[in-house]
C-alpha positions in Angstrom: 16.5 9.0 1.6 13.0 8.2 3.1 11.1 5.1 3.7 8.2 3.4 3.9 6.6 3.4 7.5 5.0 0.9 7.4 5.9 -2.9 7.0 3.7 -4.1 4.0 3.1 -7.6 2.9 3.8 -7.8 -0.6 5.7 -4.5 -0.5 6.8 -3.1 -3.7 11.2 -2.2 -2.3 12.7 -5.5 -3.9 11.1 -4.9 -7.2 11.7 -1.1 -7.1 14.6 -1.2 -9.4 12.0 -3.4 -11.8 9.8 -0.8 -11.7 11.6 2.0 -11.9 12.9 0.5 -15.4 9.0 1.0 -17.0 8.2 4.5 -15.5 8.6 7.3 -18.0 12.2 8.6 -18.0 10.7 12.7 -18.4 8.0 12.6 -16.0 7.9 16.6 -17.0 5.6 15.7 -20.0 3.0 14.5 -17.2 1.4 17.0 -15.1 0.0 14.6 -12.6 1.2 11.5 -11.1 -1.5 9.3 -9.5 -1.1 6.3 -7.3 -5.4 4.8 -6.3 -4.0 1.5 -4.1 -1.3 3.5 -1.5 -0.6 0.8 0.6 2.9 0.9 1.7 3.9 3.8 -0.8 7.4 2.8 -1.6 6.4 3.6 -5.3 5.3 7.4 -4.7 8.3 8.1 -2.0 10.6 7.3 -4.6 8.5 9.2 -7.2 8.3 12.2 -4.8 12.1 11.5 -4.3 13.2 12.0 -7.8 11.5 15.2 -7.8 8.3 15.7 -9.7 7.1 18.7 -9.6 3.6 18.1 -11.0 0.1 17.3 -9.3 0.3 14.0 -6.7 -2.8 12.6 -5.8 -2.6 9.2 -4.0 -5.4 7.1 -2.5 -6.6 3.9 -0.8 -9.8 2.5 0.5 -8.4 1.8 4.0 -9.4 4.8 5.9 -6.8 3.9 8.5 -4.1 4.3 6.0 -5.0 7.5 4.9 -5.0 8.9 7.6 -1.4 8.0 8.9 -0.6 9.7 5.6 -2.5 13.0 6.3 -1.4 12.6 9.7 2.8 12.3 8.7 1.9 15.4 6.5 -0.3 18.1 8.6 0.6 16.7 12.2 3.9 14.8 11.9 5.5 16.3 15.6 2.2 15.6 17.3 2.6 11.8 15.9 6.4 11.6 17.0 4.9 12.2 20.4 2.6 9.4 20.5 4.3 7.2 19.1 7.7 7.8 21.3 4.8 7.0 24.1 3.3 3.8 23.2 7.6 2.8 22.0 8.6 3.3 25.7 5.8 1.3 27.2 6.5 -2.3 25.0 7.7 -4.6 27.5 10.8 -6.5 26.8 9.4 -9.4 27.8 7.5 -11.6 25.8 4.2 -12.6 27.8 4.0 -9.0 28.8 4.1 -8.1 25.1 1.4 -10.3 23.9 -0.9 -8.7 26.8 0.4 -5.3 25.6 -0.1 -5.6 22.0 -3.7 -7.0 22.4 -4.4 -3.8 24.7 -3.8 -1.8 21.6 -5.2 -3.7 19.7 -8.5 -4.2 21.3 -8.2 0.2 21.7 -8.1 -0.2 17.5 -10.9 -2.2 17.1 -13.1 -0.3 19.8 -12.7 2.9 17.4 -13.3 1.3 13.9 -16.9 2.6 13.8 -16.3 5.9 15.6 -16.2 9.3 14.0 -12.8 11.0 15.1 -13.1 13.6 12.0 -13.4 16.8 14.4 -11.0 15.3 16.9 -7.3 15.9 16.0 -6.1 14.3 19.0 -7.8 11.2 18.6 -7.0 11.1 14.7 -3.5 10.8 16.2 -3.8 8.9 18.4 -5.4 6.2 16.2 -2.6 7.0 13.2 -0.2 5.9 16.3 -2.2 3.0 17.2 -1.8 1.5 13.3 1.4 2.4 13.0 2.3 -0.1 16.3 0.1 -2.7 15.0 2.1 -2.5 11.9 5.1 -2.8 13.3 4.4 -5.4 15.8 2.1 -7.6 14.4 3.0 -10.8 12.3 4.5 -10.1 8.9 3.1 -6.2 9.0 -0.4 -8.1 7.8 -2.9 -5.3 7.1 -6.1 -8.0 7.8 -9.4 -7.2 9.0 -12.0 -9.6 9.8 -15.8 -8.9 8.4 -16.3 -6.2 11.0 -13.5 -4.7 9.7 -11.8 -5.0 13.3 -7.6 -6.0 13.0 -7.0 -9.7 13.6 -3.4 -10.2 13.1 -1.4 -11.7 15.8 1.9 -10.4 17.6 5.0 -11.0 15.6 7.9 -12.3 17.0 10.6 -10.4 16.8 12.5 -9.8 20.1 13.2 -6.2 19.5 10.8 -3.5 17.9 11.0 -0.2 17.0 7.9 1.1 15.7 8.9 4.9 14.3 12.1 6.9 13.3 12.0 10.3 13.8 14.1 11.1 10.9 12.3 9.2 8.4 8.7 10.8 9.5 10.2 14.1 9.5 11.7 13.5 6.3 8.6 12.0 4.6 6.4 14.9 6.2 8.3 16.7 3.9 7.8 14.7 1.1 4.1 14.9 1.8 3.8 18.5 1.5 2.3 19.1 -1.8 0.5 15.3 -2.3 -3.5 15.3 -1.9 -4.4 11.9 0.1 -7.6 10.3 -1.2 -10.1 7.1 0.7 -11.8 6.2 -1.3 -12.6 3.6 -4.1 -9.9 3.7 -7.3 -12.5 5.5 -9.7 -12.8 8.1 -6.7 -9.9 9.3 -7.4 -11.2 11.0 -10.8 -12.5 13.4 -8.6 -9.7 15.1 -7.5 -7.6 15.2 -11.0 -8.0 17.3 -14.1 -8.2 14.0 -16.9 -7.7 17.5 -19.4 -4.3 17.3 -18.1 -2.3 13.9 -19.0 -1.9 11.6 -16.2 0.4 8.9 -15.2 -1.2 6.1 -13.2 0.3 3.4 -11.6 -2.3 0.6 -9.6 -0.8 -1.7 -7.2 -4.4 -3.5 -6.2 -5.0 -6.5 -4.0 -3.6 -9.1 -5.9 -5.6 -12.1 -7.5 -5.2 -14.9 -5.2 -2.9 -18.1 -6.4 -4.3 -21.2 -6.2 -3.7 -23.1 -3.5 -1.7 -19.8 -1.3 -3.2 -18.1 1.6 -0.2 -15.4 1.6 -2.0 -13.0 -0.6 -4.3 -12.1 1.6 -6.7 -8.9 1.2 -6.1 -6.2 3.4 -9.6 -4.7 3.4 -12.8 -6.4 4.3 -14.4 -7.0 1.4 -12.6 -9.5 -0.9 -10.6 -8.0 -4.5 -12.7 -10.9 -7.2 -11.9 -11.6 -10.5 -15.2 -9.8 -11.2 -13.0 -6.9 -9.3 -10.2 -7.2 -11.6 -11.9 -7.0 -14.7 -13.1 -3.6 -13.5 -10.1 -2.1 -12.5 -8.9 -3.4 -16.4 -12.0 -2.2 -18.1 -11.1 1.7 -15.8 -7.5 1.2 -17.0 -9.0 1.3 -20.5 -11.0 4.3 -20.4 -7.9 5.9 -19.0 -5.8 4.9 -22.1 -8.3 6.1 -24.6 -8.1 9.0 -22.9 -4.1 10.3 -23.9 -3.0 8.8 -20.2 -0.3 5.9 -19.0 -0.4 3.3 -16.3 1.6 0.6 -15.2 0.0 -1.6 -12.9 1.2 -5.0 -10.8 -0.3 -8.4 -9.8 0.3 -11.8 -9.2 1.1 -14.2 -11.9 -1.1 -17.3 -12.1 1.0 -19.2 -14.4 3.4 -19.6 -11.4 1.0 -22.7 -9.8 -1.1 -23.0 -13.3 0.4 -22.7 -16.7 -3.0 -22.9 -17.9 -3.9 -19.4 -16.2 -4.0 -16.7 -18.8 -6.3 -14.3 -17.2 -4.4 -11.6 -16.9 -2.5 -12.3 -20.2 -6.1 -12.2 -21.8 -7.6 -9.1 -19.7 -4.5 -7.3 -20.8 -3.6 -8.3 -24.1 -3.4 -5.5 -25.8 -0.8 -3.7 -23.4 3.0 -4.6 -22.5 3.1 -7.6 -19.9 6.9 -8.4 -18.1 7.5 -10.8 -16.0 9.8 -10.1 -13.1 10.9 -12.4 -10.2 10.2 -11.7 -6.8 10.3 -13.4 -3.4 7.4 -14.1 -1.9 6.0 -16.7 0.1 3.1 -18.5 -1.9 1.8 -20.9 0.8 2.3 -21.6 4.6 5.1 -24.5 4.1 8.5 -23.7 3.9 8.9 -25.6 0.8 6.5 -23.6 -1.1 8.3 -20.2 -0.7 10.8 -18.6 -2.2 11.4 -16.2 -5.9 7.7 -16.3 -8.1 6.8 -14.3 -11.2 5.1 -11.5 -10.8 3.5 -9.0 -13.6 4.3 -5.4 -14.5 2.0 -4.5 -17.3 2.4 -1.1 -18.9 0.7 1.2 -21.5 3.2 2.1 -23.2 6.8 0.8 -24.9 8.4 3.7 -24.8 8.0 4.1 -20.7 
């Protein structure tokens, strides 16, 4: 069975089973399957691993993700290469590995503003280049600064192994019939028929906890409460419109009983709570299993 390649802070594996529970049990009676905040994709390999046969589009805003997803799908062997490259030149040694991982590094951040789009090679190349941060850098952060350059540290473990061959090949696979979208959420629109009925499911940046720098955005520009009621009031037109979603978040009512926001922005659908372990601030003490939110369109999914 296939992966997830890349390490992904707040990661949707432990709650798969949770999830799996409120997706439609005939996915036939959809004829598209649509996933706007990629990320990691745990949710759409196992989609694509239980077989659906209908229309896949799956997007996110991070261009850099995209692209390691177009690149597994149209030039998986050429990626094995490079990445086999940059695997046998991480030193054991520690020191050495700090100076080597902020050579990469800086090689990342030196490209954010190019244009690689005629350039196969270098498109690659840099799908190579995110994949090693990933792997190597603390907690597989995916954090950019205001430039949008990558500011994560090295990690710490002693031994790192960036790719499998078998999993790539197997997700290439996987890949071949799913369109890959950058783009905004709403962007998405663009590439479905909405004539057709859809089934959505949004994993956005979740809304920060109070008093937690864990949840940290992955993209430049910061996912507001003025952000999340626009996903919501999207979500909405998409219900009115004959499709299903289920969507995740954080629950505020784990550091503020008070907090009802997302119990009021989405009253009028089906809210679970499931328990999941994060870490919700930088002390030991303050980590362990949380509530998170699974809200869904429908009862019957």
């Amino acid at each position: 069975m296939a992966t997830p390649f890349l390490k992904w802070a707040g990661g949707k594996r432990q709650l798969m089973d949770e999830i799996m529970s409120l997706l439609p049990y005939d996915f036939s009676e959809y004829e598209t399957y649509v996933e706007p905040f990629l990320g990691g994709g745990s949710v759409l390999i196992n989609i694509l691993e239980r077989g659906f046969q209908g229309k896949v589009v799956a997007g996110d805003i991070n261009k850099d993700i995209i692209l390691c997803y177009r690149m597994i799908k149209q030039e998986h062997r050429s990626l094995i290469s490079e990445l086999e490259a940059i695997q046998k030149k991480i030193p054991d040694d520690m020191d050495e590995r700090k100076e080597f991982y902020k050579t990469i590094r800086d090689e990342w951040n030196a490209g954010v503003h190019q244009s690689i789009e005629n350039s196969p090679k270098k498109q690659i190349r840099r799908a190579a280049l995110t994949i090693s941060l990933n792997k190597m850098c603390f907690n597989g952060l995916f954090r950019l600064n205001s430039k949008g350059e990558f500011n994560v540290p090295m990690g710490g473990n002693l031994k790192v192994t960036i790719y499998s061959e078998e999993n790539i090949n197997q997700l290439n696979l996987l890949f071949m019939n799913v369109e890959f979208i950058c783009g905004d959420y709403q962007s998405i629109l663009h590439s479905i028929d909405t004539n057709n009925r859809c089934f959505f499911y949004f994993d956005p940046p979740y809304r920060r906890l109070k008093e937690t720098s864990s949840l940290t955005m992955y993209n430049a520009d910061p996912f507001d409460d003025n952000e999340q009621i626009r996903l919501r009031d999207f979500v909405d037109s998409l219900v009115l419109s004959g499709h299903d979603f289920l969507l995740s978040n954080s629950d505020p009512k784990n550091v503020d009983r008070d907090d009802v926001f997302f119990d009021e922005a989405y009253e009028k659908y089906h809210i679970k709570r499931v328990l999941a372990r994060r870490s919700i601030n930088s002390k030991a003490d303050g980590r362990g299993k949380i509530f998170e939110l699974l809200i869904h369109s429908s009862e019957k999914i």
